[in-house]
Backbone as a ProteinNet text record, in pm:
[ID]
protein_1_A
[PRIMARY]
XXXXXXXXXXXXXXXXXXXXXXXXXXXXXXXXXXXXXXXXXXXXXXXXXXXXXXXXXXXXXXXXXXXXXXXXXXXXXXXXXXXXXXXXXXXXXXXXXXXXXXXXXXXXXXXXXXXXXXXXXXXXXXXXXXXXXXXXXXXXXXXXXXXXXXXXXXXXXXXXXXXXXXXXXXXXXXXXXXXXXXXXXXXXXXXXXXXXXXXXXXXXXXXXXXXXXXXXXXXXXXXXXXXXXXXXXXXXXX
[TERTIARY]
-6465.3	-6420.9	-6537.9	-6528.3	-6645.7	-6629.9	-6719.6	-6748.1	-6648.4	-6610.9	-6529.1	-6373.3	-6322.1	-6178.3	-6141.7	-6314.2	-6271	-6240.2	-6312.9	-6286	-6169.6	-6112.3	-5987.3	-5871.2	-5891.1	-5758.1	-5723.1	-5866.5	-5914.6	-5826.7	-5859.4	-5763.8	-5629.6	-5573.1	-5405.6	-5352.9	-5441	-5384.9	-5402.6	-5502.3	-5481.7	-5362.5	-5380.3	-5244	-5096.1	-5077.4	-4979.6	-4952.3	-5037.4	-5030.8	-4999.2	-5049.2	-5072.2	-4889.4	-4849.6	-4677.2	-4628.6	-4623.9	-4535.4	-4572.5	-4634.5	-4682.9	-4582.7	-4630.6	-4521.3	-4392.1	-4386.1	-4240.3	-4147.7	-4242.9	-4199.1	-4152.7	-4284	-4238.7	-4164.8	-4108.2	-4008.1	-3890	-3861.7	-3730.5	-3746.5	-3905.5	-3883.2	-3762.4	-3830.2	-3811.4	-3615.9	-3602.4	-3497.3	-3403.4	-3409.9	-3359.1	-3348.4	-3462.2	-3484.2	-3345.8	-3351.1	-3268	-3101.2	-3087.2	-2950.6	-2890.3	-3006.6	-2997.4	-2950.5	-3069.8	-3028.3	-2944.9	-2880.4	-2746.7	-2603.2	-2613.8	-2528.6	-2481.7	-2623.5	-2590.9	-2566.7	-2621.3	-2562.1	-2390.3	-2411	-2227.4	-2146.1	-2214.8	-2121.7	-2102.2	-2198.6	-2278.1	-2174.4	-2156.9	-2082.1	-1904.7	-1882.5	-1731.2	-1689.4	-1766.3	-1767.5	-1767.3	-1838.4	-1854	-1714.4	-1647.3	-1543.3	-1447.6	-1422.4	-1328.8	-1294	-1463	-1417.7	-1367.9	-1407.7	-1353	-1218.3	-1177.1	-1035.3	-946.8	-1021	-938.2	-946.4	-1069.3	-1073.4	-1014.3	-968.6	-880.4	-753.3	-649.7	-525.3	-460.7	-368.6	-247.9	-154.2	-158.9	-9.3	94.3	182.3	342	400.7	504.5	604.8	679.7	729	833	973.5	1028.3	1175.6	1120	1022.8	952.4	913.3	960	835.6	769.1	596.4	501.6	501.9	584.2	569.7	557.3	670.5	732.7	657.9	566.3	440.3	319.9	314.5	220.2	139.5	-10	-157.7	-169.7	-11.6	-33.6	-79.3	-55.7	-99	-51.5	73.3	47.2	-78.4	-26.3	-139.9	-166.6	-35.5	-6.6	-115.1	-43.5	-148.1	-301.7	-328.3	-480.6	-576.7	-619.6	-709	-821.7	-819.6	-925.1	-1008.6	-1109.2	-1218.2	-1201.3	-1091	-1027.1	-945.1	-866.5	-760.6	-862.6	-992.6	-1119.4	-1161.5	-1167.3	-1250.4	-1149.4	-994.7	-930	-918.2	-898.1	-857	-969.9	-1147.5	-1214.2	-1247.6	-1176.7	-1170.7	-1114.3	-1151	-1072.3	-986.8	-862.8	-763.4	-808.3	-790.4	-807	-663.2	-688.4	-610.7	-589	-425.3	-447.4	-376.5	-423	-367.8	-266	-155.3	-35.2	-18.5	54.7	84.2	156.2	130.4	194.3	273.4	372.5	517.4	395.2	419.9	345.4	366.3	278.5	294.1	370.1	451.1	516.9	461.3	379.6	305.9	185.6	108.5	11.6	-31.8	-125.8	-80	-226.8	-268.1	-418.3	-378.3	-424.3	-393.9	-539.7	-535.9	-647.8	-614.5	-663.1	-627.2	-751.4	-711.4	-803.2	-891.5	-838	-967	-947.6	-1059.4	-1117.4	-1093.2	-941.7	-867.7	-773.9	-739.1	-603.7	-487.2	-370.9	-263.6	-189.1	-222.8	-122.2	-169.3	-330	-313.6	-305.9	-276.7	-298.1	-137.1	-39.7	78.6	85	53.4	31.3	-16.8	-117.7	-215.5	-35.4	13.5	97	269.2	246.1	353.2	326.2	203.5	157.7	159.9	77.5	50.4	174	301.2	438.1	465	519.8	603.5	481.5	379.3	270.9	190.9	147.4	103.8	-75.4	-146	-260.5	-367.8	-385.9	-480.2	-497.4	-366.1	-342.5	-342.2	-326.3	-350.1	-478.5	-590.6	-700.6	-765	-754.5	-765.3	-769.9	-627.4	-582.7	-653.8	-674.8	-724	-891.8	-923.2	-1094.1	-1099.9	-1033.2	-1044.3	-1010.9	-882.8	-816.5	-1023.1	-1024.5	-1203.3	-1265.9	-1312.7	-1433.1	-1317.7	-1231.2	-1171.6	-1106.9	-1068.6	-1008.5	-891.5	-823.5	-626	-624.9	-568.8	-491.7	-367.4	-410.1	-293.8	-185.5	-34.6	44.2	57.8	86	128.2	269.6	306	378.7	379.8	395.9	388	305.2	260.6	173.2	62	87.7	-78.2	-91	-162.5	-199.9	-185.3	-145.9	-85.8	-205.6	-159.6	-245.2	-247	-335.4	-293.2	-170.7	-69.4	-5.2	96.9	101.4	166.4	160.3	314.9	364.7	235.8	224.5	93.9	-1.3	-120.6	-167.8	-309.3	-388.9	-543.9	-601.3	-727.3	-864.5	-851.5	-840.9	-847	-952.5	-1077.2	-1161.8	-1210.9	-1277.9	-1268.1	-1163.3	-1023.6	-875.6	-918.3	-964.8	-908.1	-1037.9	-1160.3	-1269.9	-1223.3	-1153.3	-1066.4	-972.2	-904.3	-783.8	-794.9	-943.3	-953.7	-1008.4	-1127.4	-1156.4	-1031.7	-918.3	-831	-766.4	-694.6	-659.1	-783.9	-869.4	-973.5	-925.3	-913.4	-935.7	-793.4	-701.3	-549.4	-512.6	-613.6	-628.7	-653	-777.6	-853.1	-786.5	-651.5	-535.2	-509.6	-446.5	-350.9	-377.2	-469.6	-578.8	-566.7	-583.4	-644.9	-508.7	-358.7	-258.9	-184.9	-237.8	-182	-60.7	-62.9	28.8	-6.1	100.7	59.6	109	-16.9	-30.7	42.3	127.5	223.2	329.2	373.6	489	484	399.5	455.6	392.4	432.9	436.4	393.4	344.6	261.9	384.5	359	453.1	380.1	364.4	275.8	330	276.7	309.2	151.8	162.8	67.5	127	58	96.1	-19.2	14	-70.5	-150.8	-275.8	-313.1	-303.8	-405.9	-465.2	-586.4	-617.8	-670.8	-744.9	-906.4	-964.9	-993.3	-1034.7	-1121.3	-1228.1	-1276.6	-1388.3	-1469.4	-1592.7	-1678.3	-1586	-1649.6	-1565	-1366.8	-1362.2	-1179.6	-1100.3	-1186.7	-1079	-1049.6	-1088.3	-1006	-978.1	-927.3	-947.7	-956.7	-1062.1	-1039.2	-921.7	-978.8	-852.8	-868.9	-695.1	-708.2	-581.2	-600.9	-490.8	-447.3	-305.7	-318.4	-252.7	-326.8	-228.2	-253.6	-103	-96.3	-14.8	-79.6	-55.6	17.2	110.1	181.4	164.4	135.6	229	346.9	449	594.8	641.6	686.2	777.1	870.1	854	978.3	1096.1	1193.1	1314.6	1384	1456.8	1543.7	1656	1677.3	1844.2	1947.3	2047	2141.7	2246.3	2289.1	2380.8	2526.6	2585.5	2729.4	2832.9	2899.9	2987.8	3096.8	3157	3277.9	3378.1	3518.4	3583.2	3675.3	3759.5	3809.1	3987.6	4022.3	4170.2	4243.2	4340.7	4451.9	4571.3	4625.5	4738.8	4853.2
6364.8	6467.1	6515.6	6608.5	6692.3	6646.4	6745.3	6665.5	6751.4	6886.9	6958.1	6889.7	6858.5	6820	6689.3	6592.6	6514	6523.4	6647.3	6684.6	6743.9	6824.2	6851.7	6775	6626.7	6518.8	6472.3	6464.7	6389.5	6491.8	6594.3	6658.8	6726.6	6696.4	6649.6	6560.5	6416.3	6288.4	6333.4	6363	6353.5	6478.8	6565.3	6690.4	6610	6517.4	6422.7	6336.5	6258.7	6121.7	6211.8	6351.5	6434.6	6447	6518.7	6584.2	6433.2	6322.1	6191.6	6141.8	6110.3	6070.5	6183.9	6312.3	6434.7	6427.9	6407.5	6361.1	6245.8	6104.6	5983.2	6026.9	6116	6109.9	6219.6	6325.4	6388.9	6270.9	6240.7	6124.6	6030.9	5998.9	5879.6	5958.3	6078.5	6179.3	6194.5	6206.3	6266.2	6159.8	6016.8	5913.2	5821.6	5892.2	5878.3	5940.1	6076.9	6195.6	6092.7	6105.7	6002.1	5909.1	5825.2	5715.4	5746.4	5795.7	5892.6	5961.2	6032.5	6110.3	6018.6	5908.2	5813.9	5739.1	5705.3	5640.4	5730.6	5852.7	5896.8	5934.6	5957.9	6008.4	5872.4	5731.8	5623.1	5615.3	5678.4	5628.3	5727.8	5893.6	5990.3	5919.5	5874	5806.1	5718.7	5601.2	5502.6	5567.7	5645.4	5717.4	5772.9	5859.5	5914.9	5807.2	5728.1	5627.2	5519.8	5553.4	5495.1	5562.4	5692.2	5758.2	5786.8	5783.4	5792.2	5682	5595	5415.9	5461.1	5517.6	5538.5	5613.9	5723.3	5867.9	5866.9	5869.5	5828.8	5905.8	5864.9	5946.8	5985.5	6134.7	6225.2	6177.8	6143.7	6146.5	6210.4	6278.9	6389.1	6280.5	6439.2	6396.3	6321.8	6223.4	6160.4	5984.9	6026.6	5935.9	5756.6	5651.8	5574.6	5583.6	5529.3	5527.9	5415.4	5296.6	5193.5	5260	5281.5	5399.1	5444.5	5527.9	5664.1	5539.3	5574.8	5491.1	5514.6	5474	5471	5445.2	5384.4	5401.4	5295.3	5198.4	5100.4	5124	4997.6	5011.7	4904	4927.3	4860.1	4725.1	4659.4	4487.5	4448.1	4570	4507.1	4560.8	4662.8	4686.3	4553.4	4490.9	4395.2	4393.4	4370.9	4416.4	4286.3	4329.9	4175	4092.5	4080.3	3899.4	3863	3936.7	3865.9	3799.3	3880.3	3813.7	3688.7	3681.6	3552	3458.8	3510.8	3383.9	3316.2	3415.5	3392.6	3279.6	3321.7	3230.4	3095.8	3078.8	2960.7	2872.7	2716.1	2599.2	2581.6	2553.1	2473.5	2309.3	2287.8	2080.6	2032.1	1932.9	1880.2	1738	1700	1623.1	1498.3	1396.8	1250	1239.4	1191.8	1127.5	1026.1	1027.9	907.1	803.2	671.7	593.8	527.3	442.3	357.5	240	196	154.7	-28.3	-114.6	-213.5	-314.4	-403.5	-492.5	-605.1	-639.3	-808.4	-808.6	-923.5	-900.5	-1047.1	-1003.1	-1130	-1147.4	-1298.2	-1361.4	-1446.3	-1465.6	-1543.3	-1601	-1784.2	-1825.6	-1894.5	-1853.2	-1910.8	-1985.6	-2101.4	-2217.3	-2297.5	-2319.4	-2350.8	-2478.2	-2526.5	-2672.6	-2772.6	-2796.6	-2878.8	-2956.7	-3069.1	-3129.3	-3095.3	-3022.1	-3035.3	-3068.6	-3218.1	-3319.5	-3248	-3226.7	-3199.3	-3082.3	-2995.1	-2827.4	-2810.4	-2894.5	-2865	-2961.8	-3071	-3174.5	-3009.9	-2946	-2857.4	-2744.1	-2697.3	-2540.3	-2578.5	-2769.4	-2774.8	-2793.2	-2845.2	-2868.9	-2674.9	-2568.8	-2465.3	-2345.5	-2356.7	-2317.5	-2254.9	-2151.4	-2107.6	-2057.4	-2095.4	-2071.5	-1961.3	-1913.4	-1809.3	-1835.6	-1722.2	-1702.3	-1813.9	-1700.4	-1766.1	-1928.5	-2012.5	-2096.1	-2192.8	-2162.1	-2213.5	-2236	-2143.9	-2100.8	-2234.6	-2243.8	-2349.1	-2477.2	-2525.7	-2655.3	-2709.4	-2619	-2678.2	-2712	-2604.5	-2637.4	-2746.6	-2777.2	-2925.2	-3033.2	-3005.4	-3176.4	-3159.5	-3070.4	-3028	-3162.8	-3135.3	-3219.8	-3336.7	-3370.6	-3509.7	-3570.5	-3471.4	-3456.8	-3533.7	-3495.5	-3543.1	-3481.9	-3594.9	-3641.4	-3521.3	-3454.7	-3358.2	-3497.6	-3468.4	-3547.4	-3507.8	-3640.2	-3676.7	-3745	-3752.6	-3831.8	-3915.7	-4045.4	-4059.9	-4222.7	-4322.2	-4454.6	-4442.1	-4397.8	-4368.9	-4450.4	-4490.9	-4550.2	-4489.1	-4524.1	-4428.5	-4404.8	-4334.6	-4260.8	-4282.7	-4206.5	-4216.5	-4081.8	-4142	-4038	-4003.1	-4041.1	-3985	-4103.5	-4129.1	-4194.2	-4257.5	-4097.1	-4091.9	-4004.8	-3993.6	-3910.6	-3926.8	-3793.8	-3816.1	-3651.1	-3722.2	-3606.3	-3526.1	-3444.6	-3356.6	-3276.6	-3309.9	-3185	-3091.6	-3126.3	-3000.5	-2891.8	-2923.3	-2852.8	-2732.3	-2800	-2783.4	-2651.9	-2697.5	-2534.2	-2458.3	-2429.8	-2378.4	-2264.8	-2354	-2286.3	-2224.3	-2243.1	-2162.6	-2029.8	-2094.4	-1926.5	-1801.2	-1838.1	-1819.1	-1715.5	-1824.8	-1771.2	-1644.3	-1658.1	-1558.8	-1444.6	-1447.9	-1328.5	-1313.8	-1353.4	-1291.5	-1275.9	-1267.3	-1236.5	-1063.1	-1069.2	-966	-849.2	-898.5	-789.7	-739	-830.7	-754.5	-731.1	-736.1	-619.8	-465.2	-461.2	-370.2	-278.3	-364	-297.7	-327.3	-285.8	-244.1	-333.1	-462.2	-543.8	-600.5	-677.3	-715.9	-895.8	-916.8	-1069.8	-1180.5	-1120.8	-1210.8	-1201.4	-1107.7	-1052.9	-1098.7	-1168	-1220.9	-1403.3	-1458.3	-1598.7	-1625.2	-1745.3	-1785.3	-1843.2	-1787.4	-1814.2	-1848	-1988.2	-1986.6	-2123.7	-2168.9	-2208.4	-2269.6	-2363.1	-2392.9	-2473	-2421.7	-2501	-2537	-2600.1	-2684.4	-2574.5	-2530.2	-2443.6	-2540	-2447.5	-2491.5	-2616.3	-2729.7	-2815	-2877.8	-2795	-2832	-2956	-2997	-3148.2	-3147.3	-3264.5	-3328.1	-3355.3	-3416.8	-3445.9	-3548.2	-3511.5	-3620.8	-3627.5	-3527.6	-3538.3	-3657.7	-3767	-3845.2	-3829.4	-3724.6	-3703.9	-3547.9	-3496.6	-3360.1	-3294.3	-3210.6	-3124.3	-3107.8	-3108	-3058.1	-2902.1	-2846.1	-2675	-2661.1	-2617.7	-2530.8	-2424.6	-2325.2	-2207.1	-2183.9	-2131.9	-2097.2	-1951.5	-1969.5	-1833	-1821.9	-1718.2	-1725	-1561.7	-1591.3	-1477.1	-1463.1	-1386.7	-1292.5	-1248.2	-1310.5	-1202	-1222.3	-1096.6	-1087.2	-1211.7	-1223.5	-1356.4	-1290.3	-1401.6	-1372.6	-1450	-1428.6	-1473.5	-1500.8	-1676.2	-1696.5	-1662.8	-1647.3	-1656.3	-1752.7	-1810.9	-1906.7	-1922	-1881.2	-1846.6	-1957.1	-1932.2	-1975	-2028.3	-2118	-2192.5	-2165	-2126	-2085.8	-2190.2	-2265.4	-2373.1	-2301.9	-2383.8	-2378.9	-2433.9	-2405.2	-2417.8	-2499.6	-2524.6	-2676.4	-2610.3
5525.4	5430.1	5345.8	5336.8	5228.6	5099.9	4999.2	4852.8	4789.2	4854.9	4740.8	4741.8	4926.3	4961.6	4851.2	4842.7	4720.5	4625.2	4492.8	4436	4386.6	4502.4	4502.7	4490.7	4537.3	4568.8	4439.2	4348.9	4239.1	4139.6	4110.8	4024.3	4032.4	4177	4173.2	4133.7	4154.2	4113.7	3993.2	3880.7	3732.9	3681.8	3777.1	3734.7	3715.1	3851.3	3873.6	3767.6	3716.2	3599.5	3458	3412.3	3314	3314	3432.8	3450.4	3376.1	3475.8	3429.8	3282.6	3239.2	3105.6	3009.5	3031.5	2981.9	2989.3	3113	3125	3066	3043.6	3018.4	2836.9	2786.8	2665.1	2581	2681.1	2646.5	2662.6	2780.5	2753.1	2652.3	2566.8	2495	2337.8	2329.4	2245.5	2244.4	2334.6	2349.7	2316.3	2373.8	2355.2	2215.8	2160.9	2006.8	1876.2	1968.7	1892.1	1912.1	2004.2	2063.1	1936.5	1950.2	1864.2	1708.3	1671.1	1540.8	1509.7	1623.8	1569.5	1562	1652	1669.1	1553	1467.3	1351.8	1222.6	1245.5	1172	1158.7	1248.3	1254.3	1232.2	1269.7	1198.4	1086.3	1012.1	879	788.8	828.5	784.2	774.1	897.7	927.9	851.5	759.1	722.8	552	502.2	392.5	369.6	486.3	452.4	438.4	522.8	486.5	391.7	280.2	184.2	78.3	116.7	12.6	-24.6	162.2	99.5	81.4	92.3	41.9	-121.5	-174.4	-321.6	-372	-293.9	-368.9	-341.7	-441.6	-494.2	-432.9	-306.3	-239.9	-328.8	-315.1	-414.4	-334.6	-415.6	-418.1	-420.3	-307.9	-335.1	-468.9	-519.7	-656.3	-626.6	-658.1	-645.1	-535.8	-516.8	-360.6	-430.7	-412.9	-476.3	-430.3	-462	-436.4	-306.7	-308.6	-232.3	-98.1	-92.5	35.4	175.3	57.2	133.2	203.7	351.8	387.5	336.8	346.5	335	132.8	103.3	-52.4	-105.5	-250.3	-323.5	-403.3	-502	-617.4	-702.5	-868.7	-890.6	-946.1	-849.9	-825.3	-702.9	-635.8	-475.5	-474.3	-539.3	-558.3	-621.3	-499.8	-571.4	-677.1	-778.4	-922.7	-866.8	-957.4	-978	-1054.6	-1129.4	-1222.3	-1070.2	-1011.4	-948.3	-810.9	-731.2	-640.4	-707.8	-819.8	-923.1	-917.8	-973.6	-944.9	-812.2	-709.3	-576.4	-493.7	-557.9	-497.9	-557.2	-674.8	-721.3	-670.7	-609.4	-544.7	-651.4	-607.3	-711.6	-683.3	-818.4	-830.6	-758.5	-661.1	-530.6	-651.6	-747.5	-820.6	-697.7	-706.2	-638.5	-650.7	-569.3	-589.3	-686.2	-801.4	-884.8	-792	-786.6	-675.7	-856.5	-760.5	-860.3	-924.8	-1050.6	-1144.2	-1080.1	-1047	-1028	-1095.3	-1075.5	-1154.5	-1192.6	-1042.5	-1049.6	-1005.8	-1011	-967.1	-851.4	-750.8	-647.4	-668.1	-598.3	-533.3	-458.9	-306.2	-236	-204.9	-204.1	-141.6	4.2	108.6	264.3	274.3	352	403.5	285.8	190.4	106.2	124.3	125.8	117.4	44.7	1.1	-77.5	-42	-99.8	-53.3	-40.4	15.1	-38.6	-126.3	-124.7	-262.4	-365.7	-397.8	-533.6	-549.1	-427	-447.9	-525.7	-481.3	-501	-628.7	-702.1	-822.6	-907.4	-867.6	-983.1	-1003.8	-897.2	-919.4	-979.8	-928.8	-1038	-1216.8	-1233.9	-1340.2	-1444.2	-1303.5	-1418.5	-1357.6	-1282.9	-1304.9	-1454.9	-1432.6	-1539.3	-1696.9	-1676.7	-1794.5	-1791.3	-1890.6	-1911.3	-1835.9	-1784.7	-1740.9	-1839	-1943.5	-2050.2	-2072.3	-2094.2	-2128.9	-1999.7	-1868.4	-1773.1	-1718.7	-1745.5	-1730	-1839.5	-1948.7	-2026.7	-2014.4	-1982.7	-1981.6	-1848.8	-1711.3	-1609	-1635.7	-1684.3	-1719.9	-1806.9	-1884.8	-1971.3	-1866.7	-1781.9	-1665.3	-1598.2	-1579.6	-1477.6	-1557	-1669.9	-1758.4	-1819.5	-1738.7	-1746.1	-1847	-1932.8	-2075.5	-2084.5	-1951.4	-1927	-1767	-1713.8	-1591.5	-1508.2	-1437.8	-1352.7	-1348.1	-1367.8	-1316.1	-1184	-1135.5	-935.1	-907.7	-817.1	-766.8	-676	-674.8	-581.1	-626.5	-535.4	-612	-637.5	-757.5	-799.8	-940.5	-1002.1	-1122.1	-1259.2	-1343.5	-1413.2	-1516	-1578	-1681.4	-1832.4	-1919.6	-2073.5	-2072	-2157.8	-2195.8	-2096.2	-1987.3	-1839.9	-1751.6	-1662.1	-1589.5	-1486.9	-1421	-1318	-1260.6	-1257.8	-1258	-1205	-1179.1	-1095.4	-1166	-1163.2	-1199.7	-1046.5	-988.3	-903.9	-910.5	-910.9	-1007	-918.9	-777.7	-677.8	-684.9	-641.7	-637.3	-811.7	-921.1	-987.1	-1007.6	-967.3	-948.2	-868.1	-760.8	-703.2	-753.2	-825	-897.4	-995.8	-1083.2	-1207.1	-1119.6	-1020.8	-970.8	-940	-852.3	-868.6	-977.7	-1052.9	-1195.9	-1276.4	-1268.2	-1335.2	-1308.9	-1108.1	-1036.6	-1038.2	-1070.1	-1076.6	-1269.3	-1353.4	-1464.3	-1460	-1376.7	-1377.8	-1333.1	-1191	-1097.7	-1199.4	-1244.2	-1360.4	-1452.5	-1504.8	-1632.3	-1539.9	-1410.2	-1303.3	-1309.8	-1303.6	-1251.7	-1373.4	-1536.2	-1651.8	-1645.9	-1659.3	-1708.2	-1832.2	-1894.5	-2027.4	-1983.6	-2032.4	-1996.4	-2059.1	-2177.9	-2267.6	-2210.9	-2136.1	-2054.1	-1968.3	-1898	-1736.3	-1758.8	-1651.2	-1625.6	-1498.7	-1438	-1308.4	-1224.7	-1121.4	-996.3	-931.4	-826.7	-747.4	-655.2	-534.2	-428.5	-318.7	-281.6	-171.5	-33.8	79.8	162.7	260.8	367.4	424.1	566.1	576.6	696.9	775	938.8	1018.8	994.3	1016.5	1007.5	1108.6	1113.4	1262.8	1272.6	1363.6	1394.9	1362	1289.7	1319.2	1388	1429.3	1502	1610.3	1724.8	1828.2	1813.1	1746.8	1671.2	1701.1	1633.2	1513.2	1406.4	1342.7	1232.5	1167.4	1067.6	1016	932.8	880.3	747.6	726.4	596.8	456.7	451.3	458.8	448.1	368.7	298.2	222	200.1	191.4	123.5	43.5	-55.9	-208.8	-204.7	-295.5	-338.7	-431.2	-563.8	-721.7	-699.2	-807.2	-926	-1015.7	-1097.5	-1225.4	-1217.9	-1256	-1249.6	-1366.9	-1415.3	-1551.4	-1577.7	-1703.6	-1785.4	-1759.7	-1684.7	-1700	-1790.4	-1926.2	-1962.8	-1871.3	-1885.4	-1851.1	-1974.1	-1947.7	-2047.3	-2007.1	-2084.1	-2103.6	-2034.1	-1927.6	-1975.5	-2052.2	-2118.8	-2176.4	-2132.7	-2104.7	-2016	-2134.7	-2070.9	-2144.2	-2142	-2219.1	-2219.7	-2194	-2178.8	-2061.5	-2162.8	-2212.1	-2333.3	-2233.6	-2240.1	-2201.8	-2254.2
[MASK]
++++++++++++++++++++++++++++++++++++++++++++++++++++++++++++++++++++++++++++++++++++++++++++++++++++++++++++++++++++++++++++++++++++++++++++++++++++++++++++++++++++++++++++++++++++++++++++++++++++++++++++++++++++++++++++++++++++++++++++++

């Protein structure tokens, strides 16, 4: 090929790339305009529609207002006190539960005798917390003798009786912590009296099992004083 046929090829291809480039950016143009008119006309739609949420539908005369669609009165027009109240949490108040009567402590398995678990709950029966809490911490430091039953050696002051003094650290812990319930569950401590009970657990073996721990379980009350009353026998006339 000659030098001009080159020349010639050379400035079709750039005539060619010149058209497309022209071309590419009329469509960028055009696709631009699109866009822009699109949002505008949302933008116009959205304007009008608030306006007329804002501008007050006339009422034919005799009509309520409720009536006429697209209306509001000005219960249901939401203001900004009634948004403020609305996003406020309401306080979620607890269920009041029924006011306790008594108060319980149970000790399972403790490491005590029986005999004297049941010698200690007949001894502090029927007595007030405070005063039970007392008298056992003194039998503790060996002051006076738990009464027993049973052949045992008797005592000062009493038939028969034994220092129990393990049983008896036991039982004050106890008593403290069934002091403390019922401080917890608003009882009044002059008002109620000790109910309480022990019996005999599970009792594993020993080494080689000939023989077996000592297990006990108690378990203490508070329950309200009941007065007995008397009845009266009515005597039978002849």
């Amino acid at each position: 090929m000659d030098q001009e046929q080159k020349t010639e090829m050379k400035k079709r291809e750039a005539t060619k790339e010149r058209e497309s480039e022209a071309i590419a950016e009329a469509k960028a143009k055009v696709e631009n305009k699109g866009i822009s008119e699109s949002l505008d006309s949302e933008a116009s739609k959205n304007a009008e529609q608030s306006s007329f949420k804002d501008k007050p539908v006339e009422t034919p005369a005799g009509v309520p207002p409720h009536t006429v669609p697209g209306t509001r009165t000005s219960d249901e027009v939401p203001s900004e006190d009634n948004k403020t109240k609305e996003e406020k949490p309401k306080k979620v108040e607890a269920p009041k539960g029924e006011r306790k009567i008594e108060a319980v402590v149970n000790g399972s398995a403790l490491h005590i005798s029986t005999k004297h678990a049941i010698a200690i709950c007949n001894f502090i029966r029927g007595k007030h917390v405070e005063k039970a809490i007392v008298e056992l911490e003194d039998a503790g430091k060996m002051k006076f003798a738990i009464p027993m039953r049973g052949e045992i050696p008797h005592k000062k002051g009493i038939m028969s009786g034994r220092y129990p003094v393990k049983a008896l650290g036991e039982f004050v812990k106890l008593l403290k912590s069934l002091k403390a319930n019922a401080i917890a569950n608003e009882l009044e401590l002059e008002k109620v009296a000790i109910s309480c009970k022990a019996n005999i657990a599970s009792r594993p073996y020993r080494r080689f099992g000939r023989k077996r721990f000592k297990r006990t379980h108690v378990e203490i009350k508070l329950v309200k004083i009941v007065k007995k009353v008397k009845k009266k026998s009515k005597k039978v006339k002849k």
